[in-house]
N, C-alpha and C positions, 0 to 999 in steps of 0.2 A: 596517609590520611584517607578517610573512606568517606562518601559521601551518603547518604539514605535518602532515598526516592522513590515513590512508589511504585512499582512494576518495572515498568521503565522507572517510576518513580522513587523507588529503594535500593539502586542496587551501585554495588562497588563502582568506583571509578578504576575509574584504573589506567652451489655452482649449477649453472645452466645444466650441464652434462649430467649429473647426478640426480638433479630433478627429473630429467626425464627417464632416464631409469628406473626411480623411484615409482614415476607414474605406471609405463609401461608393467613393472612390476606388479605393482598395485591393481591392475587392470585386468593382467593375465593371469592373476588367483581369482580375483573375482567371479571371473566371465561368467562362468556358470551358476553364481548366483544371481546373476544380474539379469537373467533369460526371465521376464515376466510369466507365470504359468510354469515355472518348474516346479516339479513334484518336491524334490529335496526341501527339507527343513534348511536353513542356514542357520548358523552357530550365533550372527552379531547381529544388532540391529539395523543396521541401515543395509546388509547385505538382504537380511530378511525383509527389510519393507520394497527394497528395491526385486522382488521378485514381483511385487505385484504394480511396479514401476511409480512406487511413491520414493521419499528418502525419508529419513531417519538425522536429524541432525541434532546440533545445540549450541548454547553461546559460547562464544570464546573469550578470554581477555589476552589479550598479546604478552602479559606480564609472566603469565601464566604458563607460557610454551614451553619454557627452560624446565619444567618442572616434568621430572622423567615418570611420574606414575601418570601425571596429568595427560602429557601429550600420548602416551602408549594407550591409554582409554579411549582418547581423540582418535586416534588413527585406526585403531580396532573396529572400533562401533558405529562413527556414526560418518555417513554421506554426505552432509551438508554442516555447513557454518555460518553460522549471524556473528557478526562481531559486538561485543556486550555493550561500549559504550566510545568503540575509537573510532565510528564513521555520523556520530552526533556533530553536530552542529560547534560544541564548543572547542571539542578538539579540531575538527576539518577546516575550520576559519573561526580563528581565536579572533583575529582583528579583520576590518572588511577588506577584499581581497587579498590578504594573506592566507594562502592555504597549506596546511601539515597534514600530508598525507602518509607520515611515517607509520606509526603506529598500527594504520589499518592495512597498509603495503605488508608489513608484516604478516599479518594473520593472512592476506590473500594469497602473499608467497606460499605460507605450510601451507595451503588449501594444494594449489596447483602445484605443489610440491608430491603432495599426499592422494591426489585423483579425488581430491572432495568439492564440491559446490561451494558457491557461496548466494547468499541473502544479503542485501545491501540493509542497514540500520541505521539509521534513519533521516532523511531528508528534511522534512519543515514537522517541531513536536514543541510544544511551546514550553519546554522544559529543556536543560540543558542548554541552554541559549546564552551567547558570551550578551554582556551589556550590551555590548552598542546596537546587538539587534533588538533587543528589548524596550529598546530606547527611542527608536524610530518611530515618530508621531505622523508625516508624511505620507500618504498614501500611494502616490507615485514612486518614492522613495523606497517605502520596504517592497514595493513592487519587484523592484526594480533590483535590488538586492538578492528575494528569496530567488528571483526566476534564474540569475547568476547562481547561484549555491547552488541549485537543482544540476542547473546546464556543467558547474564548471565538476563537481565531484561525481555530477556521470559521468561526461566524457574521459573523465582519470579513470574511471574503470570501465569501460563501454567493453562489451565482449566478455569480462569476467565476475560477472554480475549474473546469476540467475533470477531474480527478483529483486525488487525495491520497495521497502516500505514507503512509498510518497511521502504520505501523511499520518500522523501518527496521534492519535487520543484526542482528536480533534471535538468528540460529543460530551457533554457534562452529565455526571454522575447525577443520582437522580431521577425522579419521577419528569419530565421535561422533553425529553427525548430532543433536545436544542443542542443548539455546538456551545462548547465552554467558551468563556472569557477567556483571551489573549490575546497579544500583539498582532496575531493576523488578523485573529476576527475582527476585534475591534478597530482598526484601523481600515483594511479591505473587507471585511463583510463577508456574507457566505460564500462568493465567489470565487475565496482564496484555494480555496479543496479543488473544484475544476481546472484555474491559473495552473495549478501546482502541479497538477495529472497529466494536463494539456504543454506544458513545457517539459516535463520528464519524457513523453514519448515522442518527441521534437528532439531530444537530449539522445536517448537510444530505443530505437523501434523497435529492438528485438529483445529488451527486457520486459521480464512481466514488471506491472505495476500494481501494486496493492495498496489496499487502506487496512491501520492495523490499530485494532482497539481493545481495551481491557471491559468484561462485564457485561459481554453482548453475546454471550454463551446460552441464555435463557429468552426463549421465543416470546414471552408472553411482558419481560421488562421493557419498558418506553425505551431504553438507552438504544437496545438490541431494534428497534421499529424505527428508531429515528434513522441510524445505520442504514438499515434497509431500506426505505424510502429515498436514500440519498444514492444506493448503488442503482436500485430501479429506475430513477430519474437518468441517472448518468448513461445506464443502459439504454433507452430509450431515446434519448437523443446524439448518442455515438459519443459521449466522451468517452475516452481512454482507458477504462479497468477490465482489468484484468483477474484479479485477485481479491479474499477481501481474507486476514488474518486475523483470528482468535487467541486472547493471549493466551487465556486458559490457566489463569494461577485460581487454583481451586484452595476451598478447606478441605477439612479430613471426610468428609463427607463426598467429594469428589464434582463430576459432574453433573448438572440441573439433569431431571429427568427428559425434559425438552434438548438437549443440548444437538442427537441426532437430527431432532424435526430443524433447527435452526439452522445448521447445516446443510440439507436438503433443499431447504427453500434458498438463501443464497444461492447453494449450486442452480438451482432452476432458473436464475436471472441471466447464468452464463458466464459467469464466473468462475474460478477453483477458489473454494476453500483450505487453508492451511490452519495444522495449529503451531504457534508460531513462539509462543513462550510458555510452556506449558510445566507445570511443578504441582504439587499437590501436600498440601499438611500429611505428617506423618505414613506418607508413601503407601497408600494400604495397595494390596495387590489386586482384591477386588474395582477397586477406584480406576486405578492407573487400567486395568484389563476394560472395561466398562466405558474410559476417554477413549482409547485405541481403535476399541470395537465400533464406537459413532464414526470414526474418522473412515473404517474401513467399510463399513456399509455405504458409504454414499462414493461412486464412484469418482464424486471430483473434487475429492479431497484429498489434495496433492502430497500431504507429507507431514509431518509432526517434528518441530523443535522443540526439546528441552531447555529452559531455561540453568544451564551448569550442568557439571560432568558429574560432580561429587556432592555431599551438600554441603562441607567445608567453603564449597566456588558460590553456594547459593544467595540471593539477597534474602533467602528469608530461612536463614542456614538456623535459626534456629526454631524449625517446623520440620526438618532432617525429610525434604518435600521431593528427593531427586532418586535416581535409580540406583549410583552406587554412593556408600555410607565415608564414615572422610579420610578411609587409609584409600579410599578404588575398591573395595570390595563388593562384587551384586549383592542387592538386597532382593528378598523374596518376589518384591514388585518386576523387577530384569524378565521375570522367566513369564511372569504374567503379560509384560507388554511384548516379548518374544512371540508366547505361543498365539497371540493377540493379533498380531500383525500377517500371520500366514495365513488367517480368516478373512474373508472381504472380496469386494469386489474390483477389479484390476481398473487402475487408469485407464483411460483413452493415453494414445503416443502422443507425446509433447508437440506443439506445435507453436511456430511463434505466434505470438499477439493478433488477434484479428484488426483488419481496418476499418475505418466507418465505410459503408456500404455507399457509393456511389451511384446517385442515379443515374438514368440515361440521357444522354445529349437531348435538348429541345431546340425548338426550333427560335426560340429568343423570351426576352423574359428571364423572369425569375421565380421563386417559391421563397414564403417565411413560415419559420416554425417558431409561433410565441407562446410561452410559458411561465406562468406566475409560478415560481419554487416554492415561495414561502411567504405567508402575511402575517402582519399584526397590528395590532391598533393606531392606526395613520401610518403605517409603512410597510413596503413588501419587497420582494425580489422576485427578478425575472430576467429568464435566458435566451435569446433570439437565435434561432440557426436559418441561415441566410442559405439560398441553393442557386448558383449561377448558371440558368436554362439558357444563358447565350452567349456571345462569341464572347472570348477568354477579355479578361481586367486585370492590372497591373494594381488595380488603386480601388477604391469602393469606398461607396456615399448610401446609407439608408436611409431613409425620411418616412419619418411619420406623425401621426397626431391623434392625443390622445383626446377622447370624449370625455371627461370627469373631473380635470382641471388635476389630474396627477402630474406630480414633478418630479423627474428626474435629480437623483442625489448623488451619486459614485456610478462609476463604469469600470470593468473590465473588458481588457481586450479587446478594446475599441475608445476614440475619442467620441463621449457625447456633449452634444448640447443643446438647451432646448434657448427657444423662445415662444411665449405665451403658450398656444398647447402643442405648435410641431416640434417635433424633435429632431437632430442630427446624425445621424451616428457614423461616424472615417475610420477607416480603415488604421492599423497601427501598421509600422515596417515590417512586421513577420505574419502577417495576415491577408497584405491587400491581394498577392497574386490570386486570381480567382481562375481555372481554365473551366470551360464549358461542361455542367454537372457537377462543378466542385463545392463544397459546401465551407462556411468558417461560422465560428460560434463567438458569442459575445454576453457580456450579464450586464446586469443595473441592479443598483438600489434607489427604490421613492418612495415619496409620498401621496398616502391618499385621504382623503374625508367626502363620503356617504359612500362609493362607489368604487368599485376599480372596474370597467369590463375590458377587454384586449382591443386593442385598434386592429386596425381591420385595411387601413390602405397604405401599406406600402410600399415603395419603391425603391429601386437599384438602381442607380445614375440615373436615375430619371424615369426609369420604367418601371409602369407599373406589376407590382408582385402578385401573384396568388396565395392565399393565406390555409395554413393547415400541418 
């Protein structure tokens, strides 16, 4: 039985001793292509992207493996692995803590069998979702749920993960540049995309974290601004990305002439761009050469997935949109995105995840960083980052009070509460340790009518804050 989804939305459902061999093997043919700035052409893709220290990957399905043209294409060409649709949500925990991590065990076994990567697929996407997460009206509830899901199917792969799509199609199609309707938003509010960031790198520090969306290819579309706005926020006040992924499912027409500049500018937040699902209508060679060529001029643009090996594997198999045709044959486009990837400019060497930057010890005190995200007509959201300038807190209490008779509606990451215009905000159990210079973040959603300006006084257990 097939399921149809679009992007994510349209597509299929679906010995120790020897492995290491395997790998070893695998490793000691490579090597020399693997040298970033070698002269030599390489023959496959991912050895060839990997000269210039990106990878070359694509999706898998587990069903699939068995399938001897299949997997010989897989282990030939390409470096890296996304699994298609066995580390989603409905297969990982059909029921609430039950988790099946069969399916995806699979696909990471041949990876680490095979010396290939992997990409983690996907964490909180409001698609793919069994009932009973759908279903969750509570807000402490699916809180409390999604941060479990994040924590518990990282830790099952902590270490064999090269990336993680956090969050996945979270903005609405459209002139809007707004997050879509769904059980997160609607229930927790914009603050579910930071929750979701901020407990993944709590889960494994030394995975990248990314956001991954469809239609945000094109510099000048509201989807692709609202994205950007949301990583720049995030960058600026130290939440946790790393990453931001492009699906990149093109028409036959290929990539926006902007598609370069779009990329560029991301990378300039500090970021790495990847593209992460990438297919095209009728495969033309100029197209697929012309995606490649954007990826490889901006230097931090980590890597390129194919969405399928064949276009038989593809969800949109019939746009025949992939590089080989559906016995495994190259098509014309193979040699374009080949000679395509030996062009460009080289990665910087990987390194793990940076931390938020820490200031220096004070001599008592504290600092607030307040931030309205987002407004609209009687209601807005706003992100607090708290800075501990004195001796270390096990626990934390902020107070403040608002000039404009704004109220407080939802919190993350903190318990708030108001009376008349001061507000409360406590510390939750995995936030309150504070050591001297440490910072922790918090969100709200309120209400306003004529006004919103920021408050301006407050304080940490009692001391008063400096604001800025």
């Amino acid at each position: 039985m097939k399921r149809l989804i679009r992007g994510d939305r349209r597509r299929p459902l679906a010995a120790a001793s020897a492995a290491a061999a395997a790998l070893a093997a695998a490793t000691l043919a490579g090597m020399a292509m693997l040298v970033p700035g070698s002269a030599q052409a390489a023959s496959t893709l991912g050895a060839q992207a990997a000269q210039s220290g990106r990878y070359f990957g694509t999706a898998v399905a587990a069903g699939k493996l068995g399938n001897s043209t299949y997997s010989t294409i897989l282990d030939r060409e390409f470096n890296m692995i996304t699994p298609e649709n066995e580390m989603k949500w409905d297969t990982t925990e059909p029921s609430r803590g039950s988790f099946n991590f069969g399916p995806a065990d699979q696909i990471v076994s041949h990876a680490q069998a095979h010396g290939q990567r992997m990409r983690g697929h996907t964490l909180v996407w409001y698609q793919q979702l069994p009932g009973w997460v759908s279903g969750i009206g509570d807000a402490n509830t699916l809180r409390s749920v999604m941060d479990n899901h994040i924590t518990s199917v990282m830790n099952h792969y902590k270490g064999k993960i090269y990336a993680w799509d956090v969050v996945n199609e979270a903005f609405a199609d459209g002139g809007s540049g707004q997050h879509r309707s769904s059980v997160f938003q609607n229930v927790l509010g914009n603050g579910f995309i930071e929750e979701a960031f901020r407990t993944a790198r709590s889960a494994d520090p030394s995975a990248k974290l990314c956001y991954n969306d469809y239609n945000i290819e094109n510099w000048s579309d509201a989807k692709t601004q609202g994205v950007y706005t949301m990583v720049r926020d995030f960058k600026s006040r130290g939440v946790p990305i790393d990453c931001v992924g492009f699906q990149s499912h093109f028409g036959s027409n290929g990539p926006p002439a902007s598609f370069q500049t779009t990329l560029s500018n991301f990378a300039a937040l500090g970021v790495d761009v990847q593209l992460t699902e990438l297919d095209i209508a009728q495969a033309g060679s100029t197209q697929y050469g012309n995606t490649v060529k954007a990826c490889m001029n901006v230097s931090r643009c980590a890597g390129i997935t194919v969405w399928g090996i064949r276009d038989s594997d593809s969800w949109r198999s019939g746009d025949n949109p992939l590089l080989f045709d559906g016995n495994g044959n190259k098509k014309a486009a193979y040699s374009a995105v080949l000679s395509a990837l030996g062009s460009g400019a080289t990665v910087p060497p990987d390194s793990p995840p940076p931390s938020t930057p820490t200031p220096p010890p004070g001599n008592g005190g504290c600092r607030v960083t307040y931030a309205v995200s987002s407004q609209w007509q009687g209601g807005f959201g706003a992100n607090v980052t708290v800075t501990n300038l004195g001796s270390p807190v096990s626990s934390w209490t902020l107070t403040w009070s608002f000039g404009a008779g704004q109220q407080v509606t939802q919190a993350w990451n903190a318990t708030v509460s108001q009376s008349g215009a001061n507000v409360t905000a406590r510390s939750v159990d995995y936030n309150g340790s504070l050591s001297t210079g440490a910072s922790t973040s918090f969100g709200f959603n309120g209400s306003w009518n004529g006004g919103n300006p920021a408050p301006s006084n407050f304080a940490l257990n009692g001391t008063a804050c400096s604001s800025g």
